[in-house]
C-alpha positions in Angstrom: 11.5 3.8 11.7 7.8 3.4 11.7 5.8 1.0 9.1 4.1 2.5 5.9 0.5 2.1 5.4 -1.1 1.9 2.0 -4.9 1.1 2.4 -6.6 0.2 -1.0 -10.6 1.7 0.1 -13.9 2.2 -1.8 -14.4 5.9 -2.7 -18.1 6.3 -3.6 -17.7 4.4 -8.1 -14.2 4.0 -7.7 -11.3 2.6 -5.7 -8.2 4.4 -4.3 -5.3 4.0 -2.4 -5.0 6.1 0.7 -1.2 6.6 2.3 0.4 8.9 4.2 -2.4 11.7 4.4 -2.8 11.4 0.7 -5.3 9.4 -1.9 -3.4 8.0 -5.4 -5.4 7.2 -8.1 -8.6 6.5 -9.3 -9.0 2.9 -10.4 -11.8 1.1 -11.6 -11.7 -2.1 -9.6 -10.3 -3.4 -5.8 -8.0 -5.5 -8.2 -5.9 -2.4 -9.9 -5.9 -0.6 -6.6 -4.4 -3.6 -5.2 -1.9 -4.3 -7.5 -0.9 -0.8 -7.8 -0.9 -0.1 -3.9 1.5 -3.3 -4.2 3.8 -1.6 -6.4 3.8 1.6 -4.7 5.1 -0.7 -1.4 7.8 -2.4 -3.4 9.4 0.7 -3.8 8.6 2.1 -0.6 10.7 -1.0 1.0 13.8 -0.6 -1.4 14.1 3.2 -0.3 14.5 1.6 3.1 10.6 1.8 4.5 8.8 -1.1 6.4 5.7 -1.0 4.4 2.1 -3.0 4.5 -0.7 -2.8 2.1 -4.8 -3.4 3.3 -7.4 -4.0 1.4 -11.2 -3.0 2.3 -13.6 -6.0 2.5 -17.1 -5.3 1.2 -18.2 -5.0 5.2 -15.6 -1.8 5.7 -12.8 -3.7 7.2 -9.8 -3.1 6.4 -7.2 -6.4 6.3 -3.6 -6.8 5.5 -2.6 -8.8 2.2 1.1 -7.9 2.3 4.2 -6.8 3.9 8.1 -5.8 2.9 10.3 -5.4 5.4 13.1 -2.5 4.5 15.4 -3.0 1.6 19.0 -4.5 3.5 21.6 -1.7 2.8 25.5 -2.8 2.1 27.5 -2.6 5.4 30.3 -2.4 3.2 29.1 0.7 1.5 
């Protein structure tokens, strides 16, 4: 299964998260990007998704602040 990429860019006034061919949101700062982006990962992993979050430096790189690994299913189940 391939990794999940959810890139938190600057998008002219505003910030947005950019994933899978599609922009979320509209936030007002790099922070709530971020943090949402973050949450957005969190449940990625626990539907069974490698998943990473970037974040855009103020030069136009982006660079990877987090990673969850897949959510561990029960062999028992």
């Amino acid at each position: 299964m391939s990794k999940l990429t959810y890139a938190v860019i600057r998008d002219g006034d505003c910030w947005r998260i950019v994933g899978e061919r599609r922009r979320f949101g509209r936030f007002d700062s790099c922070e709530q990007a971020a943090v949402a982006a973050v949450q957005l990962a969190r449940e990625a992993s626990a539907s069974d998704h490698a998943v990473e979050v970037l974040v855009q430096d103020t030069a136009g790189q982006l660079w990877p602040v987090v990673e969850f690994e897949p959510a561990a299913r029960d062999e028992a189940a």
